[in-house]
ZANU-912244 format. One record per atom (N, C-alpha, C): x, y, z. Coordinates in steps of 0.05 Angstrom, whole numbers, padded with zeros to 5 digits, always signed. Each point is the difference from the previous one (the first is absolute). Layout:
REM ZANU-912244
XYZ ...
//
This chain:
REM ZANU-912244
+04892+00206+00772 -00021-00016+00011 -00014+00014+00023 -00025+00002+00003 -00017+00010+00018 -00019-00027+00017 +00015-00002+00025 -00011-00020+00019 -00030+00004+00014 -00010-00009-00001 -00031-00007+00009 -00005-00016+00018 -00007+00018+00023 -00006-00025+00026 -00026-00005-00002 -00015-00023+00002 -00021-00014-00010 +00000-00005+00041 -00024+00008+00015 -00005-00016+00015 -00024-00018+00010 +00005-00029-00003 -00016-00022+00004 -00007-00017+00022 -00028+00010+00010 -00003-00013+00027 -00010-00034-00007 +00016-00015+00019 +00006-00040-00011 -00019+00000+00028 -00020-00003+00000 -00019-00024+00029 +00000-00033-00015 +00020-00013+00028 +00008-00021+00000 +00023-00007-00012 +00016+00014+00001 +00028-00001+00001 +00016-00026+00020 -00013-00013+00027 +00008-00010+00010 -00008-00028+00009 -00024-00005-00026 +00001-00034-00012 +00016-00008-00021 +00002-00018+00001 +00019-00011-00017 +00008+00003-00031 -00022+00001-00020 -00002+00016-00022 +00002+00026+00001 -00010+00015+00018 +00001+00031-00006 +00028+00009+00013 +00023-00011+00010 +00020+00005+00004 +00026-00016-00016 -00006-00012-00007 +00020-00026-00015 +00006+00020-00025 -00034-00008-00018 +00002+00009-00024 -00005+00022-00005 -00022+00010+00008 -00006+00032-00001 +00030+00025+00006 +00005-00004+00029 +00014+00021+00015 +00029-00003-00009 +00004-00025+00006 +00035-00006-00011 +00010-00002-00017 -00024-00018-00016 +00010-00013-00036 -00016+00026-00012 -00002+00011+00002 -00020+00024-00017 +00008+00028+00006 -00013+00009+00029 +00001+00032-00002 +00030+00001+00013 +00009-00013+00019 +00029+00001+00001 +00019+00003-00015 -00001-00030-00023 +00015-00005-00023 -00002+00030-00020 -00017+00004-00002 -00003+00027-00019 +00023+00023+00006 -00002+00008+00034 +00014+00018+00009 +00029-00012-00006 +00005-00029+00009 +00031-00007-00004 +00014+00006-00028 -00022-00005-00018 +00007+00010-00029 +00004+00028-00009 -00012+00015+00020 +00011+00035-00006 -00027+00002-00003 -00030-00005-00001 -00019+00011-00001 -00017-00010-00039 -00014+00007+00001 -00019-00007-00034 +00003+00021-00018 +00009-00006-00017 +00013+00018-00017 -00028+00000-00024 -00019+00018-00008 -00018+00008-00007 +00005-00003-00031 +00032+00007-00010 +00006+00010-00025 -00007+00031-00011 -00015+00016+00017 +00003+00029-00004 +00020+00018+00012 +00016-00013+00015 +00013+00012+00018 -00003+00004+00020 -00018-00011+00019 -00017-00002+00019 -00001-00030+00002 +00017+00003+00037 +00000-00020+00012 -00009-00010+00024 -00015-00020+00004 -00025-00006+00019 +00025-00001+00029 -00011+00000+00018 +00007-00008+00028 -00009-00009+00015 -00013-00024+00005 -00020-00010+00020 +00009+00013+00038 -00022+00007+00000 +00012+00005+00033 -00026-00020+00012 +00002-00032+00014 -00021-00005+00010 -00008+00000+00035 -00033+00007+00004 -00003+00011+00014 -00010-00034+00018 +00012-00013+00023 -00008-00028+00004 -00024+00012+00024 -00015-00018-00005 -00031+00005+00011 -00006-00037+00012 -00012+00007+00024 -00010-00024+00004 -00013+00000+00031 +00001-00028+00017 -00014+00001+00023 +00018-00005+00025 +00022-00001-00008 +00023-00006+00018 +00026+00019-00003 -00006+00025+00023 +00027+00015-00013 +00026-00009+00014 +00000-00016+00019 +00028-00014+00003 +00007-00013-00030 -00013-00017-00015 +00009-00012-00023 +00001+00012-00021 -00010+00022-00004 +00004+00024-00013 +00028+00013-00007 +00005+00007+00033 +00024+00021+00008 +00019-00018-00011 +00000-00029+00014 +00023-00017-00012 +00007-00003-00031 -00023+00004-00010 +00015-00005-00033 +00002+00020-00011 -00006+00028+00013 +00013+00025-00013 +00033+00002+00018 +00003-00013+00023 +00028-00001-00002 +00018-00014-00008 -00010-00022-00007 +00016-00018-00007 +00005+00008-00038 -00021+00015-00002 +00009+00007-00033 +00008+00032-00001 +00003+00020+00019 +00008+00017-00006 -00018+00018+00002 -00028+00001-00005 -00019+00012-00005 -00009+00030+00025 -00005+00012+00003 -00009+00020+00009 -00024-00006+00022 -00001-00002+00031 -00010+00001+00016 -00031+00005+00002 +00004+00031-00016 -00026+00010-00001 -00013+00005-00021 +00009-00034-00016 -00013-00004-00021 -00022-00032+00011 -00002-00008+00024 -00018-00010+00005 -00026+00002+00008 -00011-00015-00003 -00029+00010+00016 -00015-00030+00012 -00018+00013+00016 -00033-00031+00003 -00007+00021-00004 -00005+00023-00010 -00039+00013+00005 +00001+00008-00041 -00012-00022-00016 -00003-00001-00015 -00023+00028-00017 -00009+00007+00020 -00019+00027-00002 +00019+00028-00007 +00012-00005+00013 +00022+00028+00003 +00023-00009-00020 +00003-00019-00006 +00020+00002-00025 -00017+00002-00026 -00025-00001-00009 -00010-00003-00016 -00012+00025-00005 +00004+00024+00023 -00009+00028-00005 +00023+00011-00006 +00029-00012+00009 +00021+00017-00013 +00006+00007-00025 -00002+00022-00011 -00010+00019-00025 +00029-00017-00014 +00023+00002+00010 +00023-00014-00011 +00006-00025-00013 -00020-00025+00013 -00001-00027-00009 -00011+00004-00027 +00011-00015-00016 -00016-00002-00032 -00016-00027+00003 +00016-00022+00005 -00008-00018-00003 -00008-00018+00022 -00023-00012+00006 -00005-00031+00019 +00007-00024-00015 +00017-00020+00019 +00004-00019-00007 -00012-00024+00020 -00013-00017-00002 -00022-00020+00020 +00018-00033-00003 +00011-00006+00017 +00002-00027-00008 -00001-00015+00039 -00027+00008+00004 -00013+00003+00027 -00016-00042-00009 -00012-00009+00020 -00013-00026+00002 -00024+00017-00008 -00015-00030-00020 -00022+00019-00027 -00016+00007+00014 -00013-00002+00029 -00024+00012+00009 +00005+00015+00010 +00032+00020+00006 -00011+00023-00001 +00011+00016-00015 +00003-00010-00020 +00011+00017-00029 -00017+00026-00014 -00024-00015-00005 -00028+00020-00014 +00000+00018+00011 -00011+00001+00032 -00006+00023+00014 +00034+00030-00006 +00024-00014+00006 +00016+00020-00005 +00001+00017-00023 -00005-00022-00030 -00001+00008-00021 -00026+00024-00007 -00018-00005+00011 -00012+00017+00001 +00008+00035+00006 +00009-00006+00029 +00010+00021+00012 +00022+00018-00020 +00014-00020-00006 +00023+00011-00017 -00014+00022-00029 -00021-00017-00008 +00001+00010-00026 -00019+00028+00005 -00019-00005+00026 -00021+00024+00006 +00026+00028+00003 +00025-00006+00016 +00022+00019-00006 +00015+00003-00012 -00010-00016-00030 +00016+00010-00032 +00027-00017+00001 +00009-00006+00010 +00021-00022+00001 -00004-00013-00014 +00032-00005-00023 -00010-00026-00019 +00013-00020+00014 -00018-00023-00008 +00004-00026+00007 +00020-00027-00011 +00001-00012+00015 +00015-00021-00005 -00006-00022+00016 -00006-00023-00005 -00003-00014+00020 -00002-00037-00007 +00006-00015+00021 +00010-00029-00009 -00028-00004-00003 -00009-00033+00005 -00024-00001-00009 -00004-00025+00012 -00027-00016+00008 -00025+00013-00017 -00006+00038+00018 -00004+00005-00021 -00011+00027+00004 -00021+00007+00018 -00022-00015+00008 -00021-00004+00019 -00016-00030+00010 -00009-00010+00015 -00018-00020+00007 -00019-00003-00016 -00003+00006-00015 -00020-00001-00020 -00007+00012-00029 -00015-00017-00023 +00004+00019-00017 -00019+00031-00007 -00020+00003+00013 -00009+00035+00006 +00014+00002+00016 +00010+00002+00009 +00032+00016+00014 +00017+00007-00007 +00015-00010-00022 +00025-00003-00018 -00012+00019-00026 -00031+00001-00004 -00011+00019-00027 -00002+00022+00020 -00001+00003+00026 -00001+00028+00009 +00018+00012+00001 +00020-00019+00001 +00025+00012+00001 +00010+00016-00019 -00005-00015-00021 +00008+00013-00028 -00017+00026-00008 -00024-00006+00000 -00019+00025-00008 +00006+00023+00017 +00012-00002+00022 +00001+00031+00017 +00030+00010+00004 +00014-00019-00012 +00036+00007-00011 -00002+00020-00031 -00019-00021-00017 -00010+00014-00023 -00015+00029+00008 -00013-00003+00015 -00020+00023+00006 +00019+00027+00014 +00022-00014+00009 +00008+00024+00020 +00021+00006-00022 +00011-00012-00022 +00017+00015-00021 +00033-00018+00009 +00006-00014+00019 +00026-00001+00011 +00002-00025-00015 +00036-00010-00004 +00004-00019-00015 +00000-00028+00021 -00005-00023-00002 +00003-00024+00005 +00004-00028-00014 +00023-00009+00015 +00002-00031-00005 -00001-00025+00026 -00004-00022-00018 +00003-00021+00021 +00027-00015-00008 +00016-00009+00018 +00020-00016-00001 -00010-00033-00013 +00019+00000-00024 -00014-00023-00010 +00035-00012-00019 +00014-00014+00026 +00029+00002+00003 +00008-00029-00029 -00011-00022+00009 +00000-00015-00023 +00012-00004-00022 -00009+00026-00011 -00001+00014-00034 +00026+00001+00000 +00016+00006+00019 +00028+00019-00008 +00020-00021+00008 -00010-00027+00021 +00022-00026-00008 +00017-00008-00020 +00022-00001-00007 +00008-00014-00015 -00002-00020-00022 -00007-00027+00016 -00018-00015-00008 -00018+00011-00015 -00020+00014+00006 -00027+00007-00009 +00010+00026-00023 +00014+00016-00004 +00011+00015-00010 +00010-00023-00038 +00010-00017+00011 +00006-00016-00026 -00013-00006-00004 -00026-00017+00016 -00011-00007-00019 -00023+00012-00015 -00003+00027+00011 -00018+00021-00015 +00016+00005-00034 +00039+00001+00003 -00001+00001-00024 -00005-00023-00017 +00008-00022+00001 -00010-00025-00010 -00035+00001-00011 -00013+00012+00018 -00036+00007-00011 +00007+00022-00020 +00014+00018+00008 -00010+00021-00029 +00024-00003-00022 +00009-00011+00002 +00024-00020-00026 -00019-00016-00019 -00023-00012+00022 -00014-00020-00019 +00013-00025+00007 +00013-00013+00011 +00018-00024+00006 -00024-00018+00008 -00012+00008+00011 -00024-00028+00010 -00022-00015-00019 +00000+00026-00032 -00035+00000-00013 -00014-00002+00017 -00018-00012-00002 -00023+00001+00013 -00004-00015+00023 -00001+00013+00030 +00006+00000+00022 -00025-00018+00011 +00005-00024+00007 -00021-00024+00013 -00001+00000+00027 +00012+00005+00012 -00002-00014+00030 +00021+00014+00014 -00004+00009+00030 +00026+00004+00020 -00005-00012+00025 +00015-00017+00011 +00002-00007+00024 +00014+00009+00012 -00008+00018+00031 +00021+00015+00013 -00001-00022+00033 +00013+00009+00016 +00003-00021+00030 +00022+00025+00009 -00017+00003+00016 +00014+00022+00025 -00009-00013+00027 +00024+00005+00020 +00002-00011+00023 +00018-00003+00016 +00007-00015+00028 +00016-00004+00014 -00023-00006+00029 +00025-00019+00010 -00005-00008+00031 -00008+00025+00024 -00014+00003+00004 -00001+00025+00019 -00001-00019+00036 +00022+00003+00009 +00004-00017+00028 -00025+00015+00020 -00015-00023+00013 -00019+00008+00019 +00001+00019+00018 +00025+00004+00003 +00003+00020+00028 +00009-00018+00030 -00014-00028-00007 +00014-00021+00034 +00028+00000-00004 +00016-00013-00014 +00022-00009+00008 +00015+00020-00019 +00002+00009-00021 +00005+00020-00013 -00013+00022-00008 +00017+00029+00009 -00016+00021-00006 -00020+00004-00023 -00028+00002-00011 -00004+00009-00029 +00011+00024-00012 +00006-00006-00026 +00014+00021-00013 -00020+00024-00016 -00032-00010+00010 -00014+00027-00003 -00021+00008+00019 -00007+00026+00001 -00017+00011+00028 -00021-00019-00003 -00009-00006+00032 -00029-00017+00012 -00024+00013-00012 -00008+00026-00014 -00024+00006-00016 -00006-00004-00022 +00027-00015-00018 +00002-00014-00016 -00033-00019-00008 +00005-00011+00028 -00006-00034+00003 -00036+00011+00015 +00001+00022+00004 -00036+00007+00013 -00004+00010-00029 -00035-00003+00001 -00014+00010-00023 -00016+00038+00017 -00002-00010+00017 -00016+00024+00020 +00024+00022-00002 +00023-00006-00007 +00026+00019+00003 +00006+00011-00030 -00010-00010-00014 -00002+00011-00040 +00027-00030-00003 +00005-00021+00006 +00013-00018+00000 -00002-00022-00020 +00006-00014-00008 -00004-00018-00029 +00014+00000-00025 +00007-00026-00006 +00024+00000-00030 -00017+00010-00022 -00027+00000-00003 -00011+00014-00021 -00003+00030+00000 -00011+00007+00021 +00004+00031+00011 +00035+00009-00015 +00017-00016+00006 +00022+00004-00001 +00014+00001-00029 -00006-00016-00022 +00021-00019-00015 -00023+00008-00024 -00036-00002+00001 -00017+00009-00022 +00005+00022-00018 +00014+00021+00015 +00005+00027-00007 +00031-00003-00027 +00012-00010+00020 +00026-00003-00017 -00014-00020-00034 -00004-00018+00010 -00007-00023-00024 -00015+00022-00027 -00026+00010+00014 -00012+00017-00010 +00017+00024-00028 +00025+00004+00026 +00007+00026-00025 +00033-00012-00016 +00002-00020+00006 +00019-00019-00017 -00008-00010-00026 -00028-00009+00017 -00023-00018-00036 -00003+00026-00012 -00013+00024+00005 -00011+00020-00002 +00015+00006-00031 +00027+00013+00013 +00021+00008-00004 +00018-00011-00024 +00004-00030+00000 +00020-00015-00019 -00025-00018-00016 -00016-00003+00012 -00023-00024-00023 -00026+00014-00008 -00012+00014+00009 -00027-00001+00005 -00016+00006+00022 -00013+00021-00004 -00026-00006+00022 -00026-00013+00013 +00014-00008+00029 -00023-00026+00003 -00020+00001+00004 -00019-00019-00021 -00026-00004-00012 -00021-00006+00025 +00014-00023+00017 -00020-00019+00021 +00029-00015+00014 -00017-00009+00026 +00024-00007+00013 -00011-00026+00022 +00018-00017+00002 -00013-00031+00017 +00019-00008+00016 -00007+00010+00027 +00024-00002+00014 -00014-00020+00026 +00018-00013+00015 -00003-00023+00029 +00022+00015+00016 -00014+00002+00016 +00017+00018+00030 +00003-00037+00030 +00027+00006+00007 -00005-00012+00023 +00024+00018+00015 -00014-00014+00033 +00023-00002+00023 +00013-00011+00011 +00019-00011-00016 +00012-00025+00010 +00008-00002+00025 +00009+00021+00007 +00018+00005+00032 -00023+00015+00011 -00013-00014+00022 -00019+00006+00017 +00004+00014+00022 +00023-00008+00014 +00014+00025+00014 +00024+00005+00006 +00000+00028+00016 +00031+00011-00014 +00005+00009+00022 +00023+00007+00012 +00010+00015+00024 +00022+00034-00001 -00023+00019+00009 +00013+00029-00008 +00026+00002+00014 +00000+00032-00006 +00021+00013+00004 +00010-00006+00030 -00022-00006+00019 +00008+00002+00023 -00001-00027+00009 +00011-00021-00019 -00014-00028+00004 -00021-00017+00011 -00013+00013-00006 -00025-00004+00009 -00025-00014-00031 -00006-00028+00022 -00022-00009-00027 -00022+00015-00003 -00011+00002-00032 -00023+00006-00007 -00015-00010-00027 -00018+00001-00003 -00019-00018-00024 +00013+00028-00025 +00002-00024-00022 +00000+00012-00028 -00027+00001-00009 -00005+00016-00007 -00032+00010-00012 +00009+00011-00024 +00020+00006-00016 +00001+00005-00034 +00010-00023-00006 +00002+00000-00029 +00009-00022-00015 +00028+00008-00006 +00011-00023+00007 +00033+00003-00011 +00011-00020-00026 -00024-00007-00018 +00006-00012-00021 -00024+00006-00017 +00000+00004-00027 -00014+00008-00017 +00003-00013-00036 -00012-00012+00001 +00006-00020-00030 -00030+00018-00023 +00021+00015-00018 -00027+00024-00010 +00011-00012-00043 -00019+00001-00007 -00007-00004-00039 -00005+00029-00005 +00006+00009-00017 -00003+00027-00010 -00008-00001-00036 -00018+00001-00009 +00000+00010-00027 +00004+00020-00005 +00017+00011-00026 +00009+00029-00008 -00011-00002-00021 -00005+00032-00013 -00001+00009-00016 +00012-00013-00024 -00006-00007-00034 +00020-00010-00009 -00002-00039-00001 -00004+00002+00022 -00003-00040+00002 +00014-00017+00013 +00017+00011+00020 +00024-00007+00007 -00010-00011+00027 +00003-00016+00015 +00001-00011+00024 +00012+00007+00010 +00002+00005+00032 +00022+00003+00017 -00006-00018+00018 +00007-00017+00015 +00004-00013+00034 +00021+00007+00017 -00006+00012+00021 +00019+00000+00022 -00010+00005+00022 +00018-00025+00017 +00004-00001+00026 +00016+00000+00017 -00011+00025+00018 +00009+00011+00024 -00001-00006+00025 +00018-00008+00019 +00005-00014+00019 +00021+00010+00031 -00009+00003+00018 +00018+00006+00026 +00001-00026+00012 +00002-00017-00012 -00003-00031+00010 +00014-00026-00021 +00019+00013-00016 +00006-00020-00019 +00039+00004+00012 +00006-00020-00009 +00034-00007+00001 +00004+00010-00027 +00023+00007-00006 +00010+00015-00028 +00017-00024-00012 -00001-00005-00023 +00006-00014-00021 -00005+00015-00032 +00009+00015+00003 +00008+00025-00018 +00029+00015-00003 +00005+00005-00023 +00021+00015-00003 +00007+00032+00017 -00033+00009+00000 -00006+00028+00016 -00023-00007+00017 -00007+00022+00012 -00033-00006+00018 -00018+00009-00021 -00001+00016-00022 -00017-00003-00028 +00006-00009-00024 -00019-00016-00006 +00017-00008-00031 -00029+00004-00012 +00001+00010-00024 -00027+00001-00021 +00010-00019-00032 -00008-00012-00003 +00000-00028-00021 -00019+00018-00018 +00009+00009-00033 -00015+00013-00026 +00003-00022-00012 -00026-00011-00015 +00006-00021-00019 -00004+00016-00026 +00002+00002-00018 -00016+00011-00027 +00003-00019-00032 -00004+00010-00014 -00002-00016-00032 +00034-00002-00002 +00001+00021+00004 +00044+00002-00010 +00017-00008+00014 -00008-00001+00031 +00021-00002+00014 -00016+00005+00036 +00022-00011+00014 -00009+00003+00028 +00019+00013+00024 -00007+00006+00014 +00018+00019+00019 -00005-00019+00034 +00028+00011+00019 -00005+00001+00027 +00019+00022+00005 -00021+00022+00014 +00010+00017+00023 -00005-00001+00024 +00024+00008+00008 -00010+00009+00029 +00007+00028+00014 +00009+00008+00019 +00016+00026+00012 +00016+00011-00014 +00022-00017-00007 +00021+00012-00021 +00011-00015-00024 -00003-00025-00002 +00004-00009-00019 -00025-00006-00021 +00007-00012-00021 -00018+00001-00033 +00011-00033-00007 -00014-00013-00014 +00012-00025-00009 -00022-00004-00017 +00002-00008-00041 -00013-00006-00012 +00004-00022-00017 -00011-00008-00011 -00002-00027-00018 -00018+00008-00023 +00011+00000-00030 -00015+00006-00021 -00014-00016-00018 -00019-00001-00012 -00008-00015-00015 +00022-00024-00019 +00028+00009+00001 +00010-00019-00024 +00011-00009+00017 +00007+00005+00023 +00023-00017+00014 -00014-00015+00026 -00025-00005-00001 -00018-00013+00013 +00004-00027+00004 +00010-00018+00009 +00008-00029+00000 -00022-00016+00002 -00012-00024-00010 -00007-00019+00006 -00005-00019+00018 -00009+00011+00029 -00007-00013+00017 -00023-00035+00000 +00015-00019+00009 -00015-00022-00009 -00011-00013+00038 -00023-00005+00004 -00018-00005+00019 +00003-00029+00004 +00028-00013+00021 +00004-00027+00008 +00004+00000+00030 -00025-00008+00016 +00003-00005+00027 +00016-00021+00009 +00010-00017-00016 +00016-00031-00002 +00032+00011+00003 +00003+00022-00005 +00029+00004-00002 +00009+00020+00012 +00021+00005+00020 +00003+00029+00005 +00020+00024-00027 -00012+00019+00011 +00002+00022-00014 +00029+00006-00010 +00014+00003-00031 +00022+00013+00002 +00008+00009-00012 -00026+00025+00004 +00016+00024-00017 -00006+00029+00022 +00018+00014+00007 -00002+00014+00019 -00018+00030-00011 -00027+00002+00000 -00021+00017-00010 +00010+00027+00009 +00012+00008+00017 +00009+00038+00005 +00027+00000-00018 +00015-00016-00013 +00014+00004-00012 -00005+00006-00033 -00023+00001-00004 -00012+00000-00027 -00002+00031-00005 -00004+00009+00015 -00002+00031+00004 +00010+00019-00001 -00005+00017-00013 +00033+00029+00000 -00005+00013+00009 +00020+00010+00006 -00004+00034+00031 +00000+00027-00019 -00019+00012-00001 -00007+00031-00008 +00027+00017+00013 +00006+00009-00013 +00032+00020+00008 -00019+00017+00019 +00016+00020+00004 -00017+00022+00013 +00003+00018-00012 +00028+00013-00011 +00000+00011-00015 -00006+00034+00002 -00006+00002+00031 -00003+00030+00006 +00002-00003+00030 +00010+00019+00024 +00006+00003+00021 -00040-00002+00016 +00001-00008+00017 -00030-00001+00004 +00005+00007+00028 -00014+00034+00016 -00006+00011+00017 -00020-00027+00020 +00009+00016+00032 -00023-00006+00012 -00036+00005-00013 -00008-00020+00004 -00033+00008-00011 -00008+00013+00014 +00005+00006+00026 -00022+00019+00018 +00013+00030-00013 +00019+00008+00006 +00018+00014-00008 -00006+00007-00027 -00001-00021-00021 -00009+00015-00031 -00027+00010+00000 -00013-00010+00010 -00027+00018+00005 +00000+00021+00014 +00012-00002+00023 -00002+00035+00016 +00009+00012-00017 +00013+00008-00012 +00026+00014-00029 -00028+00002-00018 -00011-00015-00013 -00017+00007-00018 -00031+00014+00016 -00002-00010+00022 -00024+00021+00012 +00007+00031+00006 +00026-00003+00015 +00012+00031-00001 +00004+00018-00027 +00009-00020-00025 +00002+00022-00019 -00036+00005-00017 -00015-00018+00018 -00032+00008-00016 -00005+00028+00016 +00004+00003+00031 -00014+00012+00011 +00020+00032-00005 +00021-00008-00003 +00020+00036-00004 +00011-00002-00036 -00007-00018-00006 +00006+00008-00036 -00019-00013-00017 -00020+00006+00006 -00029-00013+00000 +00006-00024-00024 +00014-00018+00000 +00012-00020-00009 -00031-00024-00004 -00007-00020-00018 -00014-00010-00006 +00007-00030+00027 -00033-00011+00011 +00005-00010+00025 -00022-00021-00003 -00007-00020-00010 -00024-00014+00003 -00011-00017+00032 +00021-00010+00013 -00011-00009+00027 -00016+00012+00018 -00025+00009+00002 -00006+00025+00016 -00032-00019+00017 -00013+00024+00010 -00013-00014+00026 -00026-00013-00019 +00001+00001-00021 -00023-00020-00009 +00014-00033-00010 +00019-00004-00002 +00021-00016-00011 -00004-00012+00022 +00003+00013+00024 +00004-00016+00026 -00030-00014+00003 -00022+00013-00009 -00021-00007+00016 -00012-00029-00026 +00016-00002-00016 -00007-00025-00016 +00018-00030+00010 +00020+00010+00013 +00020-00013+00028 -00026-00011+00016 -00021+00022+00013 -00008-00002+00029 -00029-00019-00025 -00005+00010-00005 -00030-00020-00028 +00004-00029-00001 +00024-00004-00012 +00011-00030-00005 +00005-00018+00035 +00011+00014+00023 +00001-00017+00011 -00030+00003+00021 -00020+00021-00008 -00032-00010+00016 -00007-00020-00015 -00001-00004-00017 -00016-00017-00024 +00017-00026-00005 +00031+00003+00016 +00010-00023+00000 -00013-00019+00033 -00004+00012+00008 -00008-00006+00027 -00033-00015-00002 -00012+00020-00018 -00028-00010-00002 +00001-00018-00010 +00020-00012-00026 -00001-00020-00013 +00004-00024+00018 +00020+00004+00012 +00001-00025+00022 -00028-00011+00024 -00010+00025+00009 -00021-00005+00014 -00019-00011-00018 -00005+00008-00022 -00027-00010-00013 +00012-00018-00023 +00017-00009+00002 +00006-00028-00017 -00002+00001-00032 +00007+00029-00003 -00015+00012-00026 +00030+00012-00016 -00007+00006-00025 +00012+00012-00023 -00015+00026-00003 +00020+00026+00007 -00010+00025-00003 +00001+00016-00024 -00012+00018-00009 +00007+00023-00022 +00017+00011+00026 +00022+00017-00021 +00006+00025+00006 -00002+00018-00017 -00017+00020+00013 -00006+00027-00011 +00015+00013-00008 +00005+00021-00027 +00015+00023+00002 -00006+00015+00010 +00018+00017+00029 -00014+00018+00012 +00009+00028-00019 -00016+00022+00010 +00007+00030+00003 -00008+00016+00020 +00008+00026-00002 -00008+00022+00016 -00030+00009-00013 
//
């Protein structure tokens, strides 16, 4: 075996996604496994390079993981001329994501990066056209796909188990505490729009390449934005006005004929089995996923539900349902994607998530936004380069 040190500069390593999942559950986990084993005999070695704006919090999580001192940086300029780095990794707050990405790709660095990809969608097509233009490979993190949950019930769609696929109701959410009396459990730019902040900004992207992905591509889209929680108190407890929306109730037509509804919420109590569940109805049969589990109901074993407000209910409706085995060991999702972006970019391995993918993420939630302002039902375009 011939080892390959791969080195990958991570800006934003030290918010909460880009260190959780990225650094620990991903480029860490890889190393703990002995490195990516290519199948040529050639084996990857992530060495990552943590980049960011705080080198006290920096220094700390290369010691606390072992990592190499003078593998940190803040001057994002000078790591991005080191002839050594192969790869940029961005999981920076979205407004100032673009501008890095840029930088990265003008110094041939392939990319990687969470998403949305830019503030906008001519931003997100620039992105792509000058990644394309400059020859280097890129993807966007589009983690979803590689859930569990979502993993079964992709095989259940190409089994055919549903026929012909009618409707999905998805409900993503959780309580996000104000910040007064309990800390919130996500950053105060969240909750500003002036800061790239908003559950649509946020949650459009994902929805986007889920429908995309397992149903169809969406046709038109009818979405209602609110703010339920008007204000919130930051990091330093301190009040301030919410100016994004932290709830979003969006209709999606796909490709095909299929409906989707789902609503997204930083303001709802959970009464769910997971914080996502997506409801497939179809001709054959119907599905609920969520994170990791699968649960379906088939056309023959469909019971007879009878509509009596006079009586209470007694037959217990989640017990009607059978649990999808799993039936195969299922990786971290952040983690199965880095593994498949690394073997595109060093065993030029087939890779579809890339920076135009992302920018139909950044499409769906402008046009989800417009739809709310203008009270309207949108086309969505197919874009290209």
């Amino acid at each position: 075996m011939t080892r390959k040190t791969v080195r990958i500069a991570m800006n934003g390593v030290t918010g909460r996604m880009g260190y959780r999942q990225h650094l620990v559950r991903s480029i860490l986990a890889i190393r703990e496994q002995g490195g990516l084993d290519l199948g040529d005999g050639t084996v990857l070695w992530p060495e990552p390079i943590l980049v960011g704006r705080r080198e006290h919090a920096l220094k700390a999580l290369a010691e606390q993981h072992g990592l190499r001192l003078d593998n940190i940086s803040t001057d994002v300029d000078a790591v991005l001329a080191d002839p050594t780095v192969d790869i940029y990794f961005d999981a920076q707050v979205t407004s100032a994501r673009e501008e890095s990405i840029k930088k990265a790709i003008a110094a041939g660095k392939h990319v990687y990066t969470e998403k949305p990809t830019a503030t906008g969608l001519e931003g997100a097509l620039e992105l792509a056209r000058l990644a394309n233009a400059a020859g280097i490979k890129h993807g966007v993190v589009q983690d979803k796909l590689f859930l569990p949950g979502l993993l079964k019930l992709k095989r259940l769609i190409d089994g055919g188990f549903f026929g012909r696929i009618l409707s999905i109701r998805g409900e993503f959410g959780y309580w996000v505490f104000e910040g007064d009396w309990q800390q919130a459990q996500r950053p105060s730019w969240n909750y500003r729009a002036e800061d790239g902040g908003g559950i649509v900004v946020d949650m459009f992207p994902h929805w986007e390449y889920v429908l995309h992905e397992l149903f169809g591509r969406v046709k038109s889209v009818q979405a209602l934005t609110a703010t339920h929680i008007p204000q919130r108190w930051d990091e330093n407890d301190k009040p301030y006005d919410a100016t994004a929306d932290d709830a979003a109730y969006g209709i999606f037509e796909l490709d095909g004929g299929a409906i989707a509804q789902i609503n997204s919420s930083w303001a709802v109590r959970v009464n769910r089995d997971e914080l996502v569940e997506f409801q497939v109805d179809g001709t054959e049969g119907s599905a609920v996923a969520g994170l990791r589990n699968c649960r379906v109901q088939h056309r023959s074993a469909t019971p007879k539900p009878v509509w009596n407000p006079d009586i209470p209910a007694t037959e217990v409706f989640r017990d009607q349902w059978q649990e999808v085995p799993d039936n195969a060991e299922f990786d971290n999702g952040f983690k199965a994607q880095w593994e498949l972006f690394l073997k595109h970019v060093y065993a030029d391995a087939p890779y579809q998530w890339d920076l135009l993918a992302g920018a139909r993420g950044v499409q769906l939630a402008e046009l989800g936004l417009k739809s709310s302002a203008e009270g309207l039902r949108l086309d969505v375009p197919e874009i290209s380069l």
